[in-house]
N, C-alpha and C positions, 0 to 999 in steps of 0.2 A: 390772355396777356400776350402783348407783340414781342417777339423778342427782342430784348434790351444789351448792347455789351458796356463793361464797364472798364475803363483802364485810362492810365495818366492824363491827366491836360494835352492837348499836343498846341507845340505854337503855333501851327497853322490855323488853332481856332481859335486866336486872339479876335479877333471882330465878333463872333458868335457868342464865346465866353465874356464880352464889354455885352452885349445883351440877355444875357439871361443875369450877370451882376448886377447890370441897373434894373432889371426887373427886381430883384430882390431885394436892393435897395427901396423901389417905392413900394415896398411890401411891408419892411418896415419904418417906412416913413422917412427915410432918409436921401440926403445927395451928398456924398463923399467929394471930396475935391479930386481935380483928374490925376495929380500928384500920387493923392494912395491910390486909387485903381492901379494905376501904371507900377508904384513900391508892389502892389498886391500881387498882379502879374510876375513881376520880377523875382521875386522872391519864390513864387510858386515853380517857377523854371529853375531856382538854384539850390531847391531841397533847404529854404528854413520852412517854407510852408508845405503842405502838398494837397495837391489838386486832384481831385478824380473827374472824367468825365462820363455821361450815361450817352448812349447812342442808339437810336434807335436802328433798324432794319436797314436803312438807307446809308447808315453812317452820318447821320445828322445829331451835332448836340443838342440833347433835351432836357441834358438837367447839370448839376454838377455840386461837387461838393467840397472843401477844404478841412484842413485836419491837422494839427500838431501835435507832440509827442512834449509831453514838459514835469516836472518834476513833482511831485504829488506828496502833498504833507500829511497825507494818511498812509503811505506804504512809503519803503522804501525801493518800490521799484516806479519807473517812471509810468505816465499815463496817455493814454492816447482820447486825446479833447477834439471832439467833432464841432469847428467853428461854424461852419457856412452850409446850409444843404438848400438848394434850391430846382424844382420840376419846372417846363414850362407848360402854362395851364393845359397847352393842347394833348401832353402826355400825361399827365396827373388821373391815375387809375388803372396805369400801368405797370405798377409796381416797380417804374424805376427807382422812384421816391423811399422806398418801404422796406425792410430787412429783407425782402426778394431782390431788392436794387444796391443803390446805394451805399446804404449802409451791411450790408450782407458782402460788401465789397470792401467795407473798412474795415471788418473781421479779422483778416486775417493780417492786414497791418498791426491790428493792434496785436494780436496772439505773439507776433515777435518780441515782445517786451517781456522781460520774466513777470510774472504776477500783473495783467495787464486788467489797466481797470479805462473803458470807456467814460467818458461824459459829452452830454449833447448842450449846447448853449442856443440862448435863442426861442422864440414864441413858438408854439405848435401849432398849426393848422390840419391837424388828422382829415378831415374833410376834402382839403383842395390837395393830397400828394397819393 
């Protein structure tokens, strides 16, 4: 496995981050209007949403993920919701995708939360991450 680093959005990879989102948009069959991407953006720069990015060796994004924190009617402590996870195919096997990546990087956001409970949303393709 190549090594992988994982940490914030940064705005410099606004152009990068609009392509690996519309890949995953026609992943799930969708095209958002340019309005939410740009709200989607926005919000991931002012901490309602948050953004992770996977980087390969080069420092090149190859995957990314979003993620919010919201109130959960089975505890009373809040929960940490993994909305958005997407690899781009040329890294998919790399374990950026997989609890080695990604998600192994949402961990310990969520672990901040007293009594923290994970949820993933979204179709799974275990094959292509």
């Amino acid at each position: 496995m190549s090594l992988i680093e994982i940490s914030p959005l940064r705005a410099s990879e606004r152009a990068r981050w609009n392509e690996l989102w519309s890949a995953y948009q026609r992943f799930y069959g969708v095209n958002l209007p340019a309005d939410v991407t740009e709200h989607t953006w926005q919000r991931i720069h002012c901490g309602r949403l948050h953004g992770l990015g996977a980087r390969d060796s080069t420092d090149h994004l190859v995957g990314i993920v979003h993620f919010l924190y919201h109130e959960d009617s089975w505890s009373m402590a809040r929960a940490c919701y993994l909305q958005d996870l997407y690899v781009d195919q040329a890294a998919r096997g790399s374990g950026c995708g997989s609890i080695c990546g990604c998600l192994r990087s949402l961990k310990p956001n969520c672990r901040r939360l007293p009594s923290p409970r994970a949820r993933c949303a979204g179709k799974m393709n275990t094959s292509a991450s």
